[in-house]
C-alpha positions as CSV (number, residue, x, y, z in Angstrom):
1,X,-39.1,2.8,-10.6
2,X,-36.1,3.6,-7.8
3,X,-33.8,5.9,-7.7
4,X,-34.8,8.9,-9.3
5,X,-34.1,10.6,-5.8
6,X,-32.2,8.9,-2.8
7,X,-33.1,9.9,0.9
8,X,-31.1,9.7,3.5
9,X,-32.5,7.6,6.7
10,X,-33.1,10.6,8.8
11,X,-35.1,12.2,5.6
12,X,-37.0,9.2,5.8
13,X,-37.7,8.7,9.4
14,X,-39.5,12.2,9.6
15,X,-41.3,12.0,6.8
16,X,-42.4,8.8,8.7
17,X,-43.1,11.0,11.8
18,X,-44.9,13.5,9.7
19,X,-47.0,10.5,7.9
20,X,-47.8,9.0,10.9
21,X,-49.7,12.7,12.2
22,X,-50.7,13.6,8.4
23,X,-51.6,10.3,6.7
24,X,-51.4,10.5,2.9
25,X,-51.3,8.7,-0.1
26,X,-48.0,9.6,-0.9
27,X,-45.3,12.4,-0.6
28,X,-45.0,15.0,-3.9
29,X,-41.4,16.4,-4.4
30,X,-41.1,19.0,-7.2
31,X,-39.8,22.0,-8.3
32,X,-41.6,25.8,-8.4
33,X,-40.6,29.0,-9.5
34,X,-40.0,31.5,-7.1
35,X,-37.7,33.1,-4.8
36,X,-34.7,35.3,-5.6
37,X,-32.6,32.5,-7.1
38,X,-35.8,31.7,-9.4
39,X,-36.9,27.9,-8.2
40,X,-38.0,26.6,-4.6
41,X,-37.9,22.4,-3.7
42,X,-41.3,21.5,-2.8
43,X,-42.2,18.3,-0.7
44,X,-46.0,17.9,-0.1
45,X,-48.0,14.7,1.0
46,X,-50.7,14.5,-1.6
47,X,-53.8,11.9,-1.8
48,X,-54.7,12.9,-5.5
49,X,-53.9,9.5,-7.7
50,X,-50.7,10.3,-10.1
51,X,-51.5,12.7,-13.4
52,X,-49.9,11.7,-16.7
53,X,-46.4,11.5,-17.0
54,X,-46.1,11.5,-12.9
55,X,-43.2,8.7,-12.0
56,X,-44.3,7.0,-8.8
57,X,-42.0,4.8,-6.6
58,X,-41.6,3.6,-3.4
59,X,-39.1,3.9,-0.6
60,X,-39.1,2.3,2.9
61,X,-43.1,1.7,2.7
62,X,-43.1,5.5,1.5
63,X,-45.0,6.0,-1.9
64,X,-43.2,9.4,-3.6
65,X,-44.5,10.7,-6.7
66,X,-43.0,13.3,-9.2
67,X,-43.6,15.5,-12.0
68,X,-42.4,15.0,-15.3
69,X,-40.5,18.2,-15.5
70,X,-39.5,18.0,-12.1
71,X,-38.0,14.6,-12.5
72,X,-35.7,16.4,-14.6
73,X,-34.4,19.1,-12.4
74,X,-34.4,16.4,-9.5
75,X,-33.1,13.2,-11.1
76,X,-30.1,12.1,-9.0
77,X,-30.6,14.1,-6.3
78,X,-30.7,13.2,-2.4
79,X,-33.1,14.5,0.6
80,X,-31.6,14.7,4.0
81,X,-32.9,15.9,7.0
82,X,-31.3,17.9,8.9
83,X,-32.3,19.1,12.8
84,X,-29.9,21.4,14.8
85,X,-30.6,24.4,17.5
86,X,-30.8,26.8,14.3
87,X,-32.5,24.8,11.7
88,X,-34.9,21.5,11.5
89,X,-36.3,20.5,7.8
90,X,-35.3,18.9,4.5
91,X,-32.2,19.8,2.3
92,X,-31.6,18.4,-1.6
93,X,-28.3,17.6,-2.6
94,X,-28.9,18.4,-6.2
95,X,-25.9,17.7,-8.8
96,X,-27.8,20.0,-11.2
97,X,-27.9,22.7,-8.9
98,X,-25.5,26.1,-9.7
99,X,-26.1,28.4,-6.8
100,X,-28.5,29.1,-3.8
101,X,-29.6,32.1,-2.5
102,X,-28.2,33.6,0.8
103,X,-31.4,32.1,2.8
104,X,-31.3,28.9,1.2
105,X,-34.6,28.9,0.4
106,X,-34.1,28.6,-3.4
107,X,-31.8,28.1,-6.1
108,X,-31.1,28.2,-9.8
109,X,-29.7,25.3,-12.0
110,X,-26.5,24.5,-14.2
């Protein structure tokens, strides 16, 4: 399975750097509640095997794994990484998305 969610080559490339420090069996995106908009992105490198209704796939030697309501909130999206004097981490490019918070740090969905 491909496609679900697209990454950008830098995205990529430090999750490669991270990998390389934190060795895991894969990388976890998802979804949580929380925050003031009401849900938070989550990427986490799990070694716990796939549950039920997880969709696996791999990208550039990367194995990422996703929930099955996740996958919903996520499908179509893309991770980019971005690194500047102010800010270094992941952003999602989420078509579903309606609004994020002043901070960033979460967001709420059409």
């Amino acid at each position: 399975m491909s496609g679900l969610v697209e990454f950008s080559s830098e995205a990529l490339g430090a999750l490669k750097r991270q990998l390389a420090v934190q060795p895991a069996r894969a990388v976890r995106l998802g979804v949580r509640g929380g925050a003031c908009d009401g849900l938070q992105y989550v990427i986490e490198f799990d070694d716990t095997a796939p549950k039920a209704g997880d969709n696996e796939w791999r990208v550039d030697d990367i194995t990422f794994v996703i929930d099955k309501r996740s996958t919903a909130m996520l499908s179509g999206s893309t991770v980019t990484w971005t690194q500047t004097l102010l800010k270094q981490g992941f952003d999602f490019d989420n078509p579903r998305e309606a609004s994020r918070c002043g901070c960033g740090r979460s967001f709420s969905l059409k």
